[in-house]
C-alpha positions as CSV (number, residue, x, y, z in Angstrom):
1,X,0.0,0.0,0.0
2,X,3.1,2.5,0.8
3,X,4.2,1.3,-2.6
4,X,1.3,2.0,-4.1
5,X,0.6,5.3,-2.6
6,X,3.8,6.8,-3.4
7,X,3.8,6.1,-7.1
8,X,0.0,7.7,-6.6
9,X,1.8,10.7,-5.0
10,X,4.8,10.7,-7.3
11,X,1.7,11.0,-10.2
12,X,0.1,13.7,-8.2
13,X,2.7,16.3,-8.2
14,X,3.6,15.6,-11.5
15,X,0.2,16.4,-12.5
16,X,0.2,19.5,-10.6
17,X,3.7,20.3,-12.0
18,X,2.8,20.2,-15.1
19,X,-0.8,21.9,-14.7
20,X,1.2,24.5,-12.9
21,X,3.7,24.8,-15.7
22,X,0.6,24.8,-18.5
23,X,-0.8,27.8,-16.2
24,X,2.2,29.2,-16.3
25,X,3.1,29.4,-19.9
26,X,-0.5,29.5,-21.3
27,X,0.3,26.3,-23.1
28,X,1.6,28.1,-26.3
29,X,5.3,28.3,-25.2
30,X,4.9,31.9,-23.5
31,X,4.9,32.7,-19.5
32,X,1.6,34.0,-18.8
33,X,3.6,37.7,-18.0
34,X,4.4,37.9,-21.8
35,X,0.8,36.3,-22.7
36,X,-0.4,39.5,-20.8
37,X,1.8,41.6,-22.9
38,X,0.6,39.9,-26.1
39,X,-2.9,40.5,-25.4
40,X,-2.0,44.3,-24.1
41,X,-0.3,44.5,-27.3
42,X,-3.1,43.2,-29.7
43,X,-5.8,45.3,-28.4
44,X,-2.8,48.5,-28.7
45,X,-2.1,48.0,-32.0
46,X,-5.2,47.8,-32.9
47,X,-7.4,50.3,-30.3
48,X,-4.7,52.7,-30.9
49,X,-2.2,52.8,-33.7
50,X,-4.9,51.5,-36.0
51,X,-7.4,53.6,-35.2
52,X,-5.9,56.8,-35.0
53,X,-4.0,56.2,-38.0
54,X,-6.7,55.8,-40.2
55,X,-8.6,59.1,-38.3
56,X,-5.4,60.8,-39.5
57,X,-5.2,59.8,-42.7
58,X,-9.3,60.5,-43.7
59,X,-8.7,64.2,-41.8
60,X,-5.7,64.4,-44.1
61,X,-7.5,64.0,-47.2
62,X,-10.4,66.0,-45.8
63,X,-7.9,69.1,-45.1
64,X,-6.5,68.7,-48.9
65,X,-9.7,69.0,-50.2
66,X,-11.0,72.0,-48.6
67,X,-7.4,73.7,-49.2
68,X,-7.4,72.7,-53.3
69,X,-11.4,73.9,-53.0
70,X,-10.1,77.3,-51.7
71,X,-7.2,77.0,-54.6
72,X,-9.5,76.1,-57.8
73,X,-12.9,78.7,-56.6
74,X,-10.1,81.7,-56.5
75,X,-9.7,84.8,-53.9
76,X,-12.4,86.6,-56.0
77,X,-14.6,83.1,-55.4
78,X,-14.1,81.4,-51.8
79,X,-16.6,82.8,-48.7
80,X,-15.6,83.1,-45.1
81,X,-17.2,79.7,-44.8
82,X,-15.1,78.1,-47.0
83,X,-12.0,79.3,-45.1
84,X,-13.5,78.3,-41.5
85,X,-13.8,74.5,-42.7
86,X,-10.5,74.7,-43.7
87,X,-9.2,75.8,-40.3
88,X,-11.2,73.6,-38.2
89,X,-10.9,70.5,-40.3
90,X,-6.8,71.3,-40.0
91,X,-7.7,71.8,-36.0
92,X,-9.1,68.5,-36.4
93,X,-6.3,66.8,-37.8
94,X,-3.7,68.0,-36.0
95,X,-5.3,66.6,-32.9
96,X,-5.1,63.3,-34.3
97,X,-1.3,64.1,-35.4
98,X,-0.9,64.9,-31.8
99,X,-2.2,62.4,-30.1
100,X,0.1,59.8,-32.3
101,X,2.8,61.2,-31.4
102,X,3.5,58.4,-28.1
103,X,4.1,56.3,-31.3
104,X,6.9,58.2,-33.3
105,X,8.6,55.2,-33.6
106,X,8.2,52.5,-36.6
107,X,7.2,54.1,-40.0
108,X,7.2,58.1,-38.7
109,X,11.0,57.7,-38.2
110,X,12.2,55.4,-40.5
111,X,11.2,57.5,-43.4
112,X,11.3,60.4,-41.9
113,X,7.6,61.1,-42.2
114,X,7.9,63.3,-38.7
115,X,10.3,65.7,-39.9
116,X,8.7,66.2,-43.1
117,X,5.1,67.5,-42.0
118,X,5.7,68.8,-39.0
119,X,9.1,70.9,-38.3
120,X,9.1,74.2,-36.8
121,X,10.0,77.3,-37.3
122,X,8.5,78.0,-40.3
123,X,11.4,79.4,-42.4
124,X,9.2,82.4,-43.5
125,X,11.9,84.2,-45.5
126,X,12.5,81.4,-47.9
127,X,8.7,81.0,-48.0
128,X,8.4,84.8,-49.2
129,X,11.6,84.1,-51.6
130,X,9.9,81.1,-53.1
131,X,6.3,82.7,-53.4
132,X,7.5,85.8,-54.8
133,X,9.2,83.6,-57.6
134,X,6.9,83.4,-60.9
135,X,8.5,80.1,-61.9
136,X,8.1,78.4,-58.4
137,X,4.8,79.4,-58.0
138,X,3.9,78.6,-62.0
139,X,5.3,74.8,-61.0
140,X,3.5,74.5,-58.0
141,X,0.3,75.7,-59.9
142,X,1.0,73.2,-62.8
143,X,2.8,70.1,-61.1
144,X,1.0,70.2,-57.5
145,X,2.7,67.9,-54.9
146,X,5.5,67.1,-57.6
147,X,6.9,70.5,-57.5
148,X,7.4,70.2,-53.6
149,X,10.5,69.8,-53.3
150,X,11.6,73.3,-55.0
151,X,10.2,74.5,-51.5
152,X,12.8,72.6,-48.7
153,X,11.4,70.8,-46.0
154,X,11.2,73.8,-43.5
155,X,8.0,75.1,-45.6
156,X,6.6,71.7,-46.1
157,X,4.0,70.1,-43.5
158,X,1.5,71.4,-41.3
159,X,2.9,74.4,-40.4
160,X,3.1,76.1,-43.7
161,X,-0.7,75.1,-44.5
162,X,-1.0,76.9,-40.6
163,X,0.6,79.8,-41.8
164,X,-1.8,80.6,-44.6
165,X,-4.9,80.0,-42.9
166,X,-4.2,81.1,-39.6
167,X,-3.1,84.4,-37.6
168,X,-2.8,85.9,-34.4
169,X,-4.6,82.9,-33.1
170,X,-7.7,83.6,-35.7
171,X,-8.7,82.1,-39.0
172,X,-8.0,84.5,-41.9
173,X,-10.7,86.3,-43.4
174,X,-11.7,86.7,-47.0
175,X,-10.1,90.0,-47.4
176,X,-6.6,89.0,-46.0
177,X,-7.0,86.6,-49.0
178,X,-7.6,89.5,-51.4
179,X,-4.5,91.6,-50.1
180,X,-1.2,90.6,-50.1
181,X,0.8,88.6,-47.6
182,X,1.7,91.1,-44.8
183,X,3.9,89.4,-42.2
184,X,7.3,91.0,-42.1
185,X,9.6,88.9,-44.0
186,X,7.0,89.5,-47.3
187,X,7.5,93.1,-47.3
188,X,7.6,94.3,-51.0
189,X,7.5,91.2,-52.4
190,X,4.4,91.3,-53.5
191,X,3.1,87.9,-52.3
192,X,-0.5,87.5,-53.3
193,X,-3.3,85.4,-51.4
194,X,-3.8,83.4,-54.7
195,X,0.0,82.7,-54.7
196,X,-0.4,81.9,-51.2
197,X,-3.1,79.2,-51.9
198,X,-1.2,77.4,-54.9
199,X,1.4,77.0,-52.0
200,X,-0.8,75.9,-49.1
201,X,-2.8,73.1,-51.8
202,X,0.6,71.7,-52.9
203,X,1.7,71.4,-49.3
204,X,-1.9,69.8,-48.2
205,X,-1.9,67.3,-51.3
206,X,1.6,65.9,-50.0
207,X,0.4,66.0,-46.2
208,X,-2.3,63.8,-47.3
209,X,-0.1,61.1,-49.1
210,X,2.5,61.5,-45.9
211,X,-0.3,60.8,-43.7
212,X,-1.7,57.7,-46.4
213,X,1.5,56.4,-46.1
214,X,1.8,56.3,-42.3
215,X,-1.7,53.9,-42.1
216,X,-0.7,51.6,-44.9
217,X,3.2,51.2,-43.0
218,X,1.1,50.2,-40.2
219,X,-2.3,48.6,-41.1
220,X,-2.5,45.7,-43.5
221,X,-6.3,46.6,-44.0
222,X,-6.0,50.3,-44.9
223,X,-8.0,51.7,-47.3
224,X,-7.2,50.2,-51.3
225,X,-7.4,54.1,-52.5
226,X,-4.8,55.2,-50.1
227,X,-2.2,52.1,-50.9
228,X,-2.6,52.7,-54.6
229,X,-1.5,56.6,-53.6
230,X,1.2,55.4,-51.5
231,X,2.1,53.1,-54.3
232,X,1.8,55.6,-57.1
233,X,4.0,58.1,-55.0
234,X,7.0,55.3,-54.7
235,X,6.6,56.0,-51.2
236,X,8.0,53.1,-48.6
237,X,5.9,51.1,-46.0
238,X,7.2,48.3,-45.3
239,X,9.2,47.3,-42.5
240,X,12.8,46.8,-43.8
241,X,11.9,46.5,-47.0
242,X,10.1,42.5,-45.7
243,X,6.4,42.0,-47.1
244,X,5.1,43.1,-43.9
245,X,3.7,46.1,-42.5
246,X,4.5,47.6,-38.6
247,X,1.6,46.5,-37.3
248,X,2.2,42.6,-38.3
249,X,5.4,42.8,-37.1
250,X,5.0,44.1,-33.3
251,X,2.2,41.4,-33.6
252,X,4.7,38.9,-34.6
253,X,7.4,39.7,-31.8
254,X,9.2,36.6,-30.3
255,X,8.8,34.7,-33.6
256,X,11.4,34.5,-36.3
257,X,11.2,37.6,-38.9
258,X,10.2,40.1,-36.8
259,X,12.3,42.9,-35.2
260,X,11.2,42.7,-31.6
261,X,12.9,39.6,-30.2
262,X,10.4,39.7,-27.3
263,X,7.0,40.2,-25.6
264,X,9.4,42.0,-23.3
265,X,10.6,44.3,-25.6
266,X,7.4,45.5,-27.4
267,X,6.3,46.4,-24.3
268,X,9.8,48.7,-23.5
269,X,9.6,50.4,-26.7
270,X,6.1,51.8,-26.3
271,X,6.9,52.6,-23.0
272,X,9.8,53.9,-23.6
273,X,11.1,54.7,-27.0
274,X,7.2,56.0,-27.9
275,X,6.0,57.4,-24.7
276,X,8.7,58.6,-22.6
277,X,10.1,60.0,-25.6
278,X,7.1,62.1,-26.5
279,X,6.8,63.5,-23.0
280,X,10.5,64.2,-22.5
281,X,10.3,65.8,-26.2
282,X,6.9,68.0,-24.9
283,X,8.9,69.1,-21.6
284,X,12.1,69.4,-22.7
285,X,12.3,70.7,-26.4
286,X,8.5,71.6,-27.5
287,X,8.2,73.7,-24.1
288,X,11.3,74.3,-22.5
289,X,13.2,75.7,-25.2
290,X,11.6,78.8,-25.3
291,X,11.0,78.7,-21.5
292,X,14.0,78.4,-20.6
293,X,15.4,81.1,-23.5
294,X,17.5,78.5,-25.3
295,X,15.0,79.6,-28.4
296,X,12.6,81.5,-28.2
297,X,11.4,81.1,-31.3
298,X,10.7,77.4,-31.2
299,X,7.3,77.8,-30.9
300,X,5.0,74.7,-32.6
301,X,1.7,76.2,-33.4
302,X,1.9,80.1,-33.0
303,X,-0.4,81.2,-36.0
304,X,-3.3,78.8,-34.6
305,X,-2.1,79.5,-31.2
306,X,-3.1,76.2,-30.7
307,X,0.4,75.4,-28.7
308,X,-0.9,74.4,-25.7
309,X,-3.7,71.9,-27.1
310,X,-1.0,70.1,-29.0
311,X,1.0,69.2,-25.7
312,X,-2.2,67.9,-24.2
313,X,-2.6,66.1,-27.2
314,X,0.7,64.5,-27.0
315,X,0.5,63.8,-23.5
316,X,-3.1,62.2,-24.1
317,X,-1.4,60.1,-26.5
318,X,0.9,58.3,-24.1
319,X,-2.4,58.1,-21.6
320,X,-4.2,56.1,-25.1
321,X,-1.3,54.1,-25.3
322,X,-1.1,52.9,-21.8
323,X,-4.6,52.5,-21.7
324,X,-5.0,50.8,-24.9
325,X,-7.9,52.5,-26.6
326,X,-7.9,56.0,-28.4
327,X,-10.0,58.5,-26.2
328,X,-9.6,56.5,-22.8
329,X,-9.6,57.8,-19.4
330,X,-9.7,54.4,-17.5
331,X,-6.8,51.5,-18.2
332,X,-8.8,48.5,-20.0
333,X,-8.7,45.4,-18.5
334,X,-6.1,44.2,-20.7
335,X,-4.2,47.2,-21.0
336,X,-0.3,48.1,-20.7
337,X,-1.4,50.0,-17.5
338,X,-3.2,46.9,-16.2
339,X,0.0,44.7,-17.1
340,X,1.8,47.5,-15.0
341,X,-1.1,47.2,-12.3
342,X,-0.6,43.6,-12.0
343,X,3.0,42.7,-12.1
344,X,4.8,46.1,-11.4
345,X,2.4,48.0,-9.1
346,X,4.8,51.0,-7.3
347,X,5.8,52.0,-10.9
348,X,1.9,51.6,-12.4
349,X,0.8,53.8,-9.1
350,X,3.6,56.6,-10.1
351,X,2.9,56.7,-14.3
352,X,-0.5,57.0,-12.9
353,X,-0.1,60.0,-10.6
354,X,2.4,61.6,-13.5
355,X,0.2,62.0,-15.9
356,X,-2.9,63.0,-13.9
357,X,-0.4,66.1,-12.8
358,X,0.8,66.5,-16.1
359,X,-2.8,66.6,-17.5
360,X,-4.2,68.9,-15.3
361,X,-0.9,71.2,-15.7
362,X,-1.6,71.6,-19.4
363,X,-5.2,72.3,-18.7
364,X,-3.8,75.1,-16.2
365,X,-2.1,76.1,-19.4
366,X,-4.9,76.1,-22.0
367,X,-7.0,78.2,-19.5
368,X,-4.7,80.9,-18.6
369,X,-3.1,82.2,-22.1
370,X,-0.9,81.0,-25.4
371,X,2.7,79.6,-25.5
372,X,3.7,82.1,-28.1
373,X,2.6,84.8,-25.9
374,X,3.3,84.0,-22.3
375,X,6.1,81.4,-22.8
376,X,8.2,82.2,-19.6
377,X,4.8,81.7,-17.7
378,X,5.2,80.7,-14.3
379,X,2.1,78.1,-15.1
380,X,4.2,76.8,-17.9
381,X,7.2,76.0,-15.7
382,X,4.9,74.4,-13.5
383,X,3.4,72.1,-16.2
384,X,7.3,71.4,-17.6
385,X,8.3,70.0,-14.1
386,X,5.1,67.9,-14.0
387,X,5.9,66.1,-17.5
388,X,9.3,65.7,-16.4
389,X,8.3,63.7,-13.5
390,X,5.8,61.7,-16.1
391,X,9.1,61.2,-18.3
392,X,11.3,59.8,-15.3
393,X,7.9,57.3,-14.1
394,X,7.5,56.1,-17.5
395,X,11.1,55.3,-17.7
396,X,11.3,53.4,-14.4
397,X,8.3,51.6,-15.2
398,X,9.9,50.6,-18.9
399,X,13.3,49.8,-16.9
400,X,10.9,47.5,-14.6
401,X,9.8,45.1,-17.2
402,X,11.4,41.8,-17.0
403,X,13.6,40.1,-19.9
C-alpha cells in the first residue's frame, strides 16, 4: 500500500507540476507575463495605432480637399465659410497628429515622415523668396505635390498650411486673402493670397499622401485608395523592406522575422522609445526651449495658437497608449497599464499619478493664455516639471519590465 501510494503521490505532483507549468506558460510556449503583454499589445495595436492612424489619414484627405477647394474657386470666389472649414478641419487633424505622437517610432522615423510634416520654425523668409518667384509658383500651380520639393522641408508640412490660414490665433478672413501677404519677411514682395493658396494646396496634397503612407506602413487593412497613392507616389511602407507592414510585425514579436525579439521588448519600446520619448520631447524641447530662452522662437503652433492643445494632445497620446484605446480615461482590462497594475504596481501607481499632474498642468495652461505669448509663464514652468516627473515614471516603469 506504501508502494502503491507513493507512485500515486509521485503521479500527483507531476500532474500539478505540469498543470502549474501549463498555467504558467499558457500552453503556447509563452509565460503568462508575456501572454499578458501579447494580449495588451493586440488590443494597442489595434485600439490605438490603428485607429488613430486611419482618423489621420481621412482628416488628411479631408484638409487637402478643402485647401485645393479654396485654390480652384479663386480669392475673388471662396466665402468666409469656406475658409473656417479649412481651419477647423486642419484643428481636427492636427489633434489626431498629436495624439500619435507616443508612437513616433516604426514608420514616422524610418522614413522620416515626422520631420517632413511637421518641423518648426516655419522658415518664412524662404517661403516669401519662393512665393515671390513666378517660376516656383507657376510649377506649383501646374505640377502640385510634384513640385514640392523646390520649396525645402522647413516650408513643407502642417505648419506652412497653418501659416496661410491662420493668424494671431484667428482664421483669416476673406479680405486678407484679397490683399497681399503682410507678415514682415513678405514686405515688398508682392506675395499675393492666390499665390499663397497654390502654395498651401501643394503642401496639403503631400500632407495627405505622408499621412496615407503612415496607415498603410502600419495597417494591412487600410483603405485600397490610399495604398494605390502610396504606391503611385514610390513611397516606402514596409518594414525593412520585408512583405510586412509595422503593425504585423509588433504582432509577430518573439517569432522569427520580426524585429522585436520579445514580448518583453514590445512592451519597452512603447513605454519607452514611444512614450517617454514624447513626454521628455513636450517638456524638454517643444516647451522648454523657449522657456528656458534657449529659443525663443521654437514655438510649434503660433499662428493657430493652438500650442498648448498640442501638448495635451501628445501627453493624451501616451495616456491612449497605456490605456489601450484611443479617447480613454480608464486603463482596460487588458491594458499596458493593467500589465503595469498587476506585475509592477509602485511603478503603475507613479505613471499613474504623472500624468494625472501632467494633465491637469496643461489644462492650467490652456486656461490661462498662449505659449507664443506668455512662454516664460510661471504656469508653464509648472506644467514642464510635471511632464518631467511623467518622463522619469515612465522610464522606471519601462526599466521595470522583465527580460
Amino acid at each position: 500500500m506504501k508502494k502503491i501510494f507513493t507512485l500515486i503521490s509521485i503521479a500527483a505532483v507531476t500532474l500539478i507540476a505540469s498543470t502549474s507549468c501549463e498555467k504558467e506558460n499558457g500552453g503556447s510556449g509563452l509565460t503568462t507575463y508575456e501572454k499578458t503583454i501579447k494580449t495588451a499589445t493586440e488590443k494597442y495595436v489595434s485600439g490605438v495605432v490603428y485607429e488613430i492612424y486611419g482618423k489621420l489619414a481621412l482628416a488628411g484627405s479631408k484638409v487637402c480637399d478643402d485647401i485645393l477647394a479654396l485654390r480652384d474657386k479663386g480669392v475673388d470666389g471662396i466665402s468666409q465659410a469656406d475658409i473656417d472649414r479649412a481651419c477647423s478641419d486642419f484643428l481636427a487633424a492636427r489633434a489626431y497628429w498629436e495624439a500619435s505622437e507616443a508612437f513616433l517610432f516604426g514608420a514616422a522615423t524610418d522614413f522620416s515622415i515626422d520631420p517632413h510634416i511637421d518641423s518648426w520654425p516655419l522658415d518664412r523668409k524662404a517661403l516669401a523668396n519662393n512665393l515671390s518667384n513666378d517660376k516656383v509658383i507657376a510649377a506649383l500651380e501646374e505640377e502640385g505635390v510634384d513640385a514640392i520639393s523646390q520649396l525645402g522641408e522647413s516650408a513643407l508640412g502642417f505648419h506652412g498650411i497653418e501659416f496661410v490660414l491662420f493668424r494671431d490665433g484667428a482664421n483669416r478672413t476673406v479680405a486678407a486673402f484679397k490683399s497681399d501677404e503682410t507678415a514682415a519677411e513678405f514686405a515688398g514682395t508682392g506675395v499675393s493670397g492666390r499665390q499663397e493658396l497654390i502654395y498651401a494646396a501643394a503642401v496639403a496634397e503631400d500632407l495627405k499622401l505622408r499621412l496615407y503612407q503612415l496607415n498603410v506602413s502600419w495597417n494591412p487593412a487600410a483603405p485600397q485608395d490610399q495604398k494605390d497613392a502610396v504606391e503611385d507616389a514610390e513611397l516606402n511602407c514596409t518594414v525593412n523592406g520585408l512583405d510586412k507592414t509595422y503593425g504585423q510585425n509588433m504582432l509577430g514579436a518573439a517569432a522569427a522575422g520580426s524585429t522585436y525579439a520579445s514580448w518583453q521588448l514590445v512592451a519597452k519600446t512603447v513605454l519607452s522609445a514611444g512614450c517617454a520619448n514624447i513626454s521628455d520631447e513636450v517638456a524638454s524641447t517643444k516647451m522648454g526651449q523657449a522657456h528656458n530662452g534657449e529659443d525663443v522662437n521654437y514655438i510649434e503652433s503660433p499662428y493657430s495658437k493652438n500650442s498648448f492643445t498640442d501638448f495635451k494632445n501628445n501627453i493624451l497620446s501616451v495616456q491612449y497608449s497605456l490605456y489601450c484605446g484611443y479617447g480613454a480615461t480608464a486603463p482596460a482590462a487588458d491594458s499596458f497599464m493593467a500589465f503595469l497594475e498587476k506585475y509592477h504596481s509602485a511603478e503603475a501607481a507613479a505613471v499613474k499619478e504623472a500624468l494625472a499632474a501632467a494633465l491637469a498642468k496643461l489644462d492650467v495652461c490652456i486656461k490661462s493664455g498662449h505659449f507664443v505669448d506668455d512662454y516664460k509663464a510661471s504656469y508653464v514652468g509648472d506644467a514642464i516639471d510635471a511632464i518631467d516627473k511623467l518622463t522619469a515614471a515612465l522610464e522606471a516603469a519601462a526599466a521595470a519590465i522583465e527580460d
